[in-house]
mmJSON file of the N, C-alpha and C atoms, coordinates in Angstrom:
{"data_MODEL":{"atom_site":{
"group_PDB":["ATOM","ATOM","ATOM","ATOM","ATOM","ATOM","ATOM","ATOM","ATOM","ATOM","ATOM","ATOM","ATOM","ATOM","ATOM","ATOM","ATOM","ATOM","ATOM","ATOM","ATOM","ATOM","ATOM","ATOM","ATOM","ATOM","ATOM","ATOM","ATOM","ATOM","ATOM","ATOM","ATOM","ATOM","ATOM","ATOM","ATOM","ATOM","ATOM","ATOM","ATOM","ATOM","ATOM","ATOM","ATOM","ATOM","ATOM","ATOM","ATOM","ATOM","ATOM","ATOM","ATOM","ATOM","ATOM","ATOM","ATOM","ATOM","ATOM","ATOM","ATOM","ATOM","ATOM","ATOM","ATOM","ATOM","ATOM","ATOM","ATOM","ATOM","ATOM","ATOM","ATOM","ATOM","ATOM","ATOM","ATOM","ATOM","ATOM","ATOM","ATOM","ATOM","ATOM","ATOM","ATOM","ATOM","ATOM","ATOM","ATOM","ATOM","ATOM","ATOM","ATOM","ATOM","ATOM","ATOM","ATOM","ATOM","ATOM","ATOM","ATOM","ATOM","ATOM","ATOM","ATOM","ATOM","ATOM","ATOM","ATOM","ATOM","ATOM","ATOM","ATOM","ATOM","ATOM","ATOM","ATOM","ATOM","ATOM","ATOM","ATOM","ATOM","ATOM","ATOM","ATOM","ATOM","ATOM","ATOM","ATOM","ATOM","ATOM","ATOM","ATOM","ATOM","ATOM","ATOM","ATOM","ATOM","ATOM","ATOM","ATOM","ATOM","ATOM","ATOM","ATOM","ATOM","ATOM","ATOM","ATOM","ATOM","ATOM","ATOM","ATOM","ATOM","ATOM","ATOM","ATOM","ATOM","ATOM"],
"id":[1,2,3,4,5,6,7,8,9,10,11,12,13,14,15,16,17,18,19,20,21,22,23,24,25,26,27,28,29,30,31,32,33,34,35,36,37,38,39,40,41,42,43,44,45,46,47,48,49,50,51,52,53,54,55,56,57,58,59,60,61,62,63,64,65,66,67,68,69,70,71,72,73,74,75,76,77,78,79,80,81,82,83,84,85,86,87,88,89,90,91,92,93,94,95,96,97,98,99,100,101,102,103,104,105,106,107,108,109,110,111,112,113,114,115,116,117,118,119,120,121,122,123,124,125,126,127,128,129,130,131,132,133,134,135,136,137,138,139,140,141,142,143,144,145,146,147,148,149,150,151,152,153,154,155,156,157,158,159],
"type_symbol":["N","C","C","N","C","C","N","C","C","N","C","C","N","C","C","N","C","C","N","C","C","N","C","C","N","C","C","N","C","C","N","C","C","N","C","C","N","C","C","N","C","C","N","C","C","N","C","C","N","C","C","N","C","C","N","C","C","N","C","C","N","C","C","N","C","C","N","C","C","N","C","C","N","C","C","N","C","C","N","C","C","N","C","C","N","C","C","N","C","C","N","C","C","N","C","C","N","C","C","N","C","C","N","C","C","N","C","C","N","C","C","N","C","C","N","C","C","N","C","C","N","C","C","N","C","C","N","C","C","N","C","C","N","C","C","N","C","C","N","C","C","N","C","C","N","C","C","N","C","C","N","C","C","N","C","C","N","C","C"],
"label_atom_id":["N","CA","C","N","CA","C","N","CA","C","N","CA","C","N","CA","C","N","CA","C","N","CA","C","N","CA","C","N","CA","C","N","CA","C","N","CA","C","N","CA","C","N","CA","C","N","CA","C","N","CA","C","N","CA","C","N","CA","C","N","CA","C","N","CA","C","N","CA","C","N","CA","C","N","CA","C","N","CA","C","N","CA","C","N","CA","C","N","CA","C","N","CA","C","N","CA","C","N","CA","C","N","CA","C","N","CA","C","N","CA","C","N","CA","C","N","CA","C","N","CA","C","N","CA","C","N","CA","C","N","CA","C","N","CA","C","N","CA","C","N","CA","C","N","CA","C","N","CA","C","N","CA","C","N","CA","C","N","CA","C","N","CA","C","N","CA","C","N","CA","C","N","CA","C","N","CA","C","N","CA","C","N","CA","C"],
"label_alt_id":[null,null,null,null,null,null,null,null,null,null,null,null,null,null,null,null,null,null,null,null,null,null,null,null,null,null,null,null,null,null,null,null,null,null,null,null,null,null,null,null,null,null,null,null,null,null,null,null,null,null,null,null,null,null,null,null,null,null,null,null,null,null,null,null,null,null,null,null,null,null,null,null,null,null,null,null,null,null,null,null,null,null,null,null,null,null,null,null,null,null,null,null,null,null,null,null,null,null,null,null,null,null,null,null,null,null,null,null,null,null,null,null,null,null,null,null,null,null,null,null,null,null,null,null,null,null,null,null,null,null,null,null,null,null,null,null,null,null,null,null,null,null,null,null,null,null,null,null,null,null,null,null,null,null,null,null,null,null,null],
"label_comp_id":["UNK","UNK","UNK","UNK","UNK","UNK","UNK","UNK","UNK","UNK","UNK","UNK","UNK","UNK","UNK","UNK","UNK","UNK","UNK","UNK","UNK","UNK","UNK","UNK","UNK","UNK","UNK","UNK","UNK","UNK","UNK","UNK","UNK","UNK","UNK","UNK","UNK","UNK","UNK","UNK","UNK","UNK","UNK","UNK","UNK","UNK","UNK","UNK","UNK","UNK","UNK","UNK","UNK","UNK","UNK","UNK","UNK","UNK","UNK","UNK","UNK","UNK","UNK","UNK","UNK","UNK","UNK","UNK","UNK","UNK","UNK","UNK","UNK","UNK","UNK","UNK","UNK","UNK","UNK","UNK","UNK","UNK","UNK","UNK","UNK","UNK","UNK","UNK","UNK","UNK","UNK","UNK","UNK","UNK","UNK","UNK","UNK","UNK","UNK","UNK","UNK","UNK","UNK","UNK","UNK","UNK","UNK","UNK","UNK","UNK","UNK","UNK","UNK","UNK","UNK","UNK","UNK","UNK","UNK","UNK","UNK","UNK","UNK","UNK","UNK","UNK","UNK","UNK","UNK","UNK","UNK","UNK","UNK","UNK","UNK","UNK","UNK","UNK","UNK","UNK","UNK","UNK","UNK","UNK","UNK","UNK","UNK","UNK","UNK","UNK","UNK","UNK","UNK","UNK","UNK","UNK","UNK","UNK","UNK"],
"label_asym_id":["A","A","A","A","A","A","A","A","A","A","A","A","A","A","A","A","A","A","A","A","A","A","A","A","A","A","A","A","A","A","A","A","A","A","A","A","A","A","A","A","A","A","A","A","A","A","A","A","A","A","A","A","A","A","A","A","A","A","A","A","A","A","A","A","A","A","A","A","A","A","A","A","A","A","A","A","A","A","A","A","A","A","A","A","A","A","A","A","A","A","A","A","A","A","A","A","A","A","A","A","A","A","A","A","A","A","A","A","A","A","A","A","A","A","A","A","A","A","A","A","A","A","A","A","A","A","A","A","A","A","A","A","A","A","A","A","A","A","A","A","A","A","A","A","A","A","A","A","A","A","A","A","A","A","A","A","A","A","A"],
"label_entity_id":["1","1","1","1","1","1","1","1","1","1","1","1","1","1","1","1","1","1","1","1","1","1","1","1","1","1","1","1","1","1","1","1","1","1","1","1","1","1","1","1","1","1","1","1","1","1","1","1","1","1","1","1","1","1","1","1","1","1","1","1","1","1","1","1","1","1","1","1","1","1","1","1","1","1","1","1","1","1","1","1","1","1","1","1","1","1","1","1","1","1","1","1","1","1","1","1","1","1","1","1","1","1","1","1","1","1","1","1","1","1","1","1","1","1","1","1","1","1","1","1","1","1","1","1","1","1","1","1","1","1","1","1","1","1","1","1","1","1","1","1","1","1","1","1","1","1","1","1","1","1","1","1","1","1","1","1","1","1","1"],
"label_seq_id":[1,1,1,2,2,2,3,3,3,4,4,4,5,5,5,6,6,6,7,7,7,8,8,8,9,9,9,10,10,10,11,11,11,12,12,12,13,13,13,14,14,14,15,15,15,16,16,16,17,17,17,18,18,18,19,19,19,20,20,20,21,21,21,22,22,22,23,23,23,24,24,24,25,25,25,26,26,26,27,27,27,28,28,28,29,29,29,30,30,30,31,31,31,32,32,32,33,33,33,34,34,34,35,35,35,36,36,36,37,37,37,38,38,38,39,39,39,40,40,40,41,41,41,42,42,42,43,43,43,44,44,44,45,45,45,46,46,46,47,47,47,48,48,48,49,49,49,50,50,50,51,51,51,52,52,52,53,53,53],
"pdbx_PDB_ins_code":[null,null,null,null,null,null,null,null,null,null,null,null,null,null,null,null,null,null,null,null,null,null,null,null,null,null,null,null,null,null,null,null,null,null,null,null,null,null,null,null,null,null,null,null,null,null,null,null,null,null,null,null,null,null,null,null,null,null,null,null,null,null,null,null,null,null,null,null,null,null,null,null,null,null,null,null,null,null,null,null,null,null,null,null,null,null,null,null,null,null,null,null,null,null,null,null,null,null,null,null,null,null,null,null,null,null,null,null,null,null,null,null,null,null,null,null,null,null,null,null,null,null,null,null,null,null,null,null,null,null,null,null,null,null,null,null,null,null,null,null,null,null,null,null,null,null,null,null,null,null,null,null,null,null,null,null,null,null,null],
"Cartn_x":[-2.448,-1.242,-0.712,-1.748,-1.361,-0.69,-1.99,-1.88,-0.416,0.888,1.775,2.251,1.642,2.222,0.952,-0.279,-1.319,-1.116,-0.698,-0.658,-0.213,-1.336,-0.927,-2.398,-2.509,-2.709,-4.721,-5.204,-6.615,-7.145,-8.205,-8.532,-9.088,-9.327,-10.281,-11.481,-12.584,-13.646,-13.758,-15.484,-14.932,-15.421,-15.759,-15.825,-14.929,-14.442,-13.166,-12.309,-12.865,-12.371,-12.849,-12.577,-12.872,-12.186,-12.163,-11.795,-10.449,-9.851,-8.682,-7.582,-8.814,-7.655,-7.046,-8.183,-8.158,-6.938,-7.002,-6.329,-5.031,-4.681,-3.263,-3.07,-3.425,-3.004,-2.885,-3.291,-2.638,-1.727,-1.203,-0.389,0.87,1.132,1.469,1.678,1.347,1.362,2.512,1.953,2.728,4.615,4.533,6.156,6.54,5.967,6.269,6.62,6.062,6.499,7.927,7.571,8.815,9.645,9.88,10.563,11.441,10.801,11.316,9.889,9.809,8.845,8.611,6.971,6.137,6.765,7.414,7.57,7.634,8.059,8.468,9.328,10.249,10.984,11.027,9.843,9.038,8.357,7.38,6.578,7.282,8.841,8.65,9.872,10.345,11.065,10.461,10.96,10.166,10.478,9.423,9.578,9.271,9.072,8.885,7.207,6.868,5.058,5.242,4.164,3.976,2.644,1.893,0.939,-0.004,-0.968,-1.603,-2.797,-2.66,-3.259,-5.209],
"Cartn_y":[-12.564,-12.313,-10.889,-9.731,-8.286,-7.971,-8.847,-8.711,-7.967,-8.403,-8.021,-6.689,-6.615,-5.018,-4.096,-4.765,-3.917,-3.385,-3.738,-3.582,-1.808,-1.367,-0.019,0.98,0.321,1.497,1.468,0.981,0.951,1.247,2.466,2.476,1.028,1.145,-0.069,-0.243,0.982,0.787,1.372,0.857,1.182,2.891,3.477,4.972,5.563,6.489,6.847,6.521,4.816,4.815,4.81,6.113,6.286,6.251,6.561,6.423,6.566,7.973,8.385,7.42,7.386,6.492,4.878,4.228,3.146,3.099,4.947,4.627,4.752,5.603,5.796,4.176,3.646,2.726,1.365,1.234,0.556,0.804,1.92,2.806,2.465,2.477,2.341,0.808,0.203,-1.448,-1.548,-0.648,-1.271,-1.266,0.281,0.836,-0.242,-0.749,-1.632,-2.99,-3.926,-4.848,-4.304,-3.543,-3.084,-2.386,-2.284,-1.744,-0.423,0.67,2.02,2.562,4.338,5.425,5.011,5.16,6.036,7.119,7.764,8.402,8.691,10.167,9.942,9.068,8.951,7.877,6.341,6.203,4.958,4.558,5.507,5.352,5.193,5.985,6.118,4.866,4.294,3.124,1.899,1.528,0.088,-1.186,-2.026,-2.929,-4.419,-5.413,-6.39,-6.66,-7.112,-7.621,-8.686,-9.515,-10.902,-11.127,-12.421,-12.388,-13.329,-12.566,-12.785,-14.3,-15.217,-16.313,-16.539],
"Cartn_z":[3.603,2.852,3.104,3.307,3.253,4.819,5.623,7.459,7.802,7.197,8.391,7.834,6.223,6.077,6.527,6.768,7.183,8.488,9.621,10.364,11.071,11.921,12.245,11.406,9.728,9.08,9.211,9.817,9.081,10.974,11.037,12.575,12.926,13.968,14.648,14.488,14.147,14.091,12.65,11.994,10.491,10.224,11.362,10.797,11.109,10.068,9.833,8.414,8.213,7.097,5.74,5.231,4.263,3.152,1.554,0.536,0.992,1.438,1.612,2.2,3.221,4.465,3.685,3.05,2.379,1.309,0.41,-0.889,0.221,0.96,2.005,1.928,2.864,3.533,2.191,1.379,0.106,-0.285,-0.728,-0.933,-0.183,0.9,2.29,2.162,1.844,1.799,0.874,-0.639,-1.545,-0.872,-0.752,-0.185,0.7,1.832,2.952,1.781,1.178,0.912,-0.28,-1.616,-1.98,-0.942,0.146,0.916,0.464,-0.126,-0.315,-0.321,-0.273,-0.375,-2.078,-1.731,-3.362,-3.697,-4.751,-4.705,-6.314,-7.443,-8.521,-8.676,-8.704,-8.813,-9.07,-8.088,-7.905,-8.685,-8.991,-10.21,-11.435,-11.979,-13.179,-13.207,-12.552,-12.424,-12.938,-14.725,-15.046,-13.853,-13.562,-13.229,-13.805,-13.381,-13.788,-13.748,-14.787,-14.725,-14.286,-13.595,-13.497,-13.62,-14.164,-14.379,-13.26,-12.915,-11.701,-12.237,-11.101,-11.578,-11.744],
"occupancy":[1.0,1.0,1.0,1.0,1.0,1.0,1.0,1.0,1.0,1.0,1.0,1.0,1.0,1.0,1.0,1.0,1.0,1.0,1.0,1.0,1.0,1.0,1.0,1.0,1.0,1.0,1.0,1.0,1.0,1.0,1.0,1.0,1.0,1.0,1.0,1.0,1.0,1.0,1.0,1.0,1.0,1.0,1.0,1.0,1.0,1.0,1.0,1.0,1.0,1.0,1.0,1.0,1.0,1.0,1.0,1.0,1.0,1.0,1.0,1.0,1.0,1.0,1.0,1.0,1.0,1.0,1.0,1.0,1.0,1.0,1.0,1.0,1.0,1.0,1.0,1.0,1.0,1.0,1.0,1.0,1.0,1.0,1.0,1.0,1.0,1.0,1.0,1.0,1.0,1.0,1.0,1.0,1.0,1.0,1.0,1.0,1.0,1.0,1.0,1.0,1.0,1.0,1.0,1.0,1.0,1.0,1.0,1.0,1.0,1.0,1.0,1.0,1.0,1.0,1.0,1.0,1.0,1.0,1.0,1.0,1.0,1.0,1.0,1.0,1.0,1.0,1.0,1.0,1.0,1.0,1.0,1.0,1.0,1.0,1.0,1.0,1.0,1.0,1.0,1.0,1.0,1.0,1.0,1.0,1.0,1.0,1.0,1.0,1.0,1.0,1.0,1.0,1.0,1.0,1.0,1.0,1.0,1.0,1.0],
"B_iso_or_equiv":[0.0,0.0,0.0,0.0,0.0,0.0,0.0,0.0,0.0,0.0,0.0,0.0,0.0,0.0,0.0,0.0,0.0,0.0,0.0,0.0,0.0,0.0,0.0,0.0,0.0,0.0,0.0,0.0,0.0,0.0,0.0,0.0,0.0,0.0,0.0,0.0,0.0,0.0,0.0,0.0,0.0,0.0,0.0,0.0,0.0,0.0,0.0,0.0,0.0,0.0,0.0,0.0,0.0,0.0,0.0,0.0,0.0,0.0,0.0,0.0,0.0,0.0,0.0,0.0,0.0,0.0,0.0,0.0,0.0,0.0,0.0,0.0,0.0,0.0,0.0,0.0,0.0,0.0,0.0,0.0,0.0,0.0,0.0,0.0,0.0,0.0,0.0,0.0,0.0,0.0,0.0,0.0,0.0,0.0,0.0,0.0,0.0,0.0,0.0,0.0,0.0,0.0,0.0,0.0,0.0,0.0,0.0,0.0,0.0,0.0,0.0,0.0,0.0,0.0,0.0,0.0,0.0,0.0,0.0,0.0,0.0,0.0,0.0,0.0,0.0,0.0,0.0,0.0,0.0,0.0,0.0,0.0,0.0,0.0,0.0,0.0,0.0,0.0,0.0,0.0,0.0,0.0,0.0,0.0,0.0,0.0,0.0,0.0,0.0,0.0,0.0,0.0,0.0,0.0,0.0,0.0,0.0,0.0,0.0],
"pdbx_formal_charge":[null,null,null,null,null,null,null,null,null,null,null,null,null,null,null,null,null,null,null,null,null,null,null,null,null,null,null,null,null,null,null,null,null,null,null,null,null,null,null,null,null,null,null,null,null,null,null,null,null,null,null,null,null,null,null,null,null,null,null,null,null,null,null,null,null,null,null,null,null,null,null,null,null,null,null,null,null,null,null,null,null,null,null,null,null,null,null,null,null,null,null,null,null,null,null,null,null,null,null,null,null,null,null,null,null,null,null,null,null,null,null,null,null,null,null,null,null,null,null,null,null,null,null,null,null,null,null,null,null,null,null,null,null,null,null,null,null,null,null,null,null,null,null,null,null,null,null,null,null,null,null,null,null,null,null,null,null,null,null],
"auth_seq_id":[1,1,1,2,2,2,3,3,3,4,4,4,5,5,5,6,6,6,7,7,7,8,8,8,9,9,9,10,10,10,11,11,11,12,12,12,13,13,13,14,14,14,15,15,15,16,16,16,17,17,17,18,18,18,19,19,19,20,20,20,21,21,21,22,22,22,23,23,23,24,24,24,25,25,25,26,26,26,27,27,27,28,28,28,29,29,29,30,30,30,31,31,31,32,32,32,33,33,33,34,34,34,35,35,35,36,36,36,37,37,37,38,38,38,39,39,39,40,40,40,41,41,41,42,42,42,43,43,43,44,44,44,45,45,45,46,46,46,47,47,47,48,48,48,49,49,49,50,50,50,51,51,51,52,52,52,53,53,53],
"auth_comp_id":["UNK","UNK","UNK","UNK","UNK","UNK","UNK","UNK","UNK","UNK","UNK","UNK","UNK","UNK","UNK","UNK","UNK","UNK","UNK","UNK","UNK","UNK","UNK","UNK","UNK","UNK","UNK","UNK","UNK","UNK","UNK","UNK","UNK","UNK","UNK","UNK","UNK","UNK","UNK","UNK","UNK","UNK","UNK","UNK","UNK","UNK","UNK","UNK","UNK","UNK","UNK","UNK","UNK","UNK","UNK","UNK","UNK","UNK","UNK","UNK","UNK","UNK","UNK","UNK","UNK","UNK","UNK","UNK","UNK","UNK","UNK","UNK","UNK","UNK","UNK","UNK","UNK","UNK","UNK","UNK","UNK","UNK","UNK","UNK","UNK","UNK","UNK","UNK","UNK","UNK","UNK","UNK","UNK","UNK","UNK","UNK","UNK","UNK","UNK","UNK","UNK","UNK","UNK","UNK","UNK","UNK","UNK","UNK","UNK","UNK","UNK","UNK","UNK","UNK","UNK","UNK","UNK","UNK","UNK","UNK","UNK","UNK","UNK","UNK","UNK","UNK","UNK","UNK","UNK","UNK","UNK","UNK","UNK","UNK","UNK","UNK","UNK","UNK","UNK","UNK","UNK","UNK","UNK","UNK","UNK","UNK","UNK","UNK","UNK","UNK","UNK","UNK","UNK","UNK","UNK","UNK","UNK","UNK","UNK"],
"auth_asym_id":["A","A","A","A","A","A","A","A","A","A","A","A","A","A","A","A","A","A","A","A","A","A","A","A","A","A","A","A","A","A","A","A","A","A","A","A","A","A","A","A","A","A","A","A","A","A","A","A","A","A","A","A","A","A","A","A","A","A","A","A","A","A","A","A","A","A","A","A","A","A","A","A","A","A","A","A","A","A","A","A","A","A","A","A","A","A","A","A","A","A","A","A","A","A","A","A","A","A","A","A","A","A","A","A","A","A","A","A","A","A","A","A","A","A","A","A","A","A","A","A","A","A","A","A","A","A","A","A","A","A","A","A","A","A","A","A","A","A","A","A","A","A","A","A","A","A","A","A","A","A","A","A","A","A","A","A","A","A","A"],
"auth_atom_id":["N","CA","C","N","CA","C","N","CA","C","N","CA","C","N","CA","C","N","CA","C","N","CA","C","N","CA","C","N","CA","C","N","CA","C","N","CA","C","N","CA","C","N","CA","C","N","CA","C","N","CA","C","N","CA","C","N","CA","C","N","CA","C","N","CA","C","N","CA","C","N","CA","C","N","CA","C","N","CA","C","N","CA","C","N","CA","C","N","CA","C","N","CA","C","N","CA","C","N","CA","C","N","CA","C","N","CA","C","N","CA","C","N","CA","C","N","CA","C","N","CA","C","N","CA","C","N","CA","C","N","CA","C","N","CA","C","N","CA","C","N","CA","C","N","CA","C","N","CA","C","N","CA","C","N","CA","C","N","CA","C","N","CA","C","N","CA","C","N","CA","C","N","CA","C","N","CA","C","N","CA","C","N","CA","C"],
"pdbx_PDB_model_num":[1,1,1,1,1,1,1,1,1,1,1,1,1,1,1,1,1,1,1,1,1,1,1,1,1,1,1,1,1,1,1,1,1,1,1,1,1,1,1,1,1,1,1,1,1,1,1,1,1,1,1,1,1,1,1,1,1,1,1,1,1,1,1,1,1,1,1,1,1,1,1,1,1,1,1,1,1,1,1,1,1,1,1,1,1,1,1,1,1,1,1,1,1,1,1,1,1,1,1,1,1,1,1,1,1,1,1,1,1,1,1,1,1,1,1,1,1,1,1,1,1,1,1,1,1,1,1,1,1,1,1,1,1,1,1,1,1,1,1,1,1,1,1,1,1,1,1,1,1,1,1,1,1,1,1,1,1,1,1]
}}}
């Protein structure tokens, strides 16, 4: 489901990735599917809940 916004962000082999790189690249996911930057803004912008099944 994540694959096509993952793409690019996680190295190839798994050293390297660490906490950082992991919390980045979620991070990085979220912006890609909402399609704008994290940013203040972002954050303090209510959105809609939905409830996860």
């Amino acid at each position: 489901m994540f694959e096509p916004y993952a793409y690019g962000l996680f190295p190839d082999s798994d050293e390297g990735r660490g906490d950082e790189v992991s919390a980045n690249a979620c991070l990085t996911i979220v912006g890609r599917m909402t399609g704008r930057f994290l940013d203040d803004d972002w954050f303090r912008t209510a959105g809609t809940l939905f409830p996860l099944p």
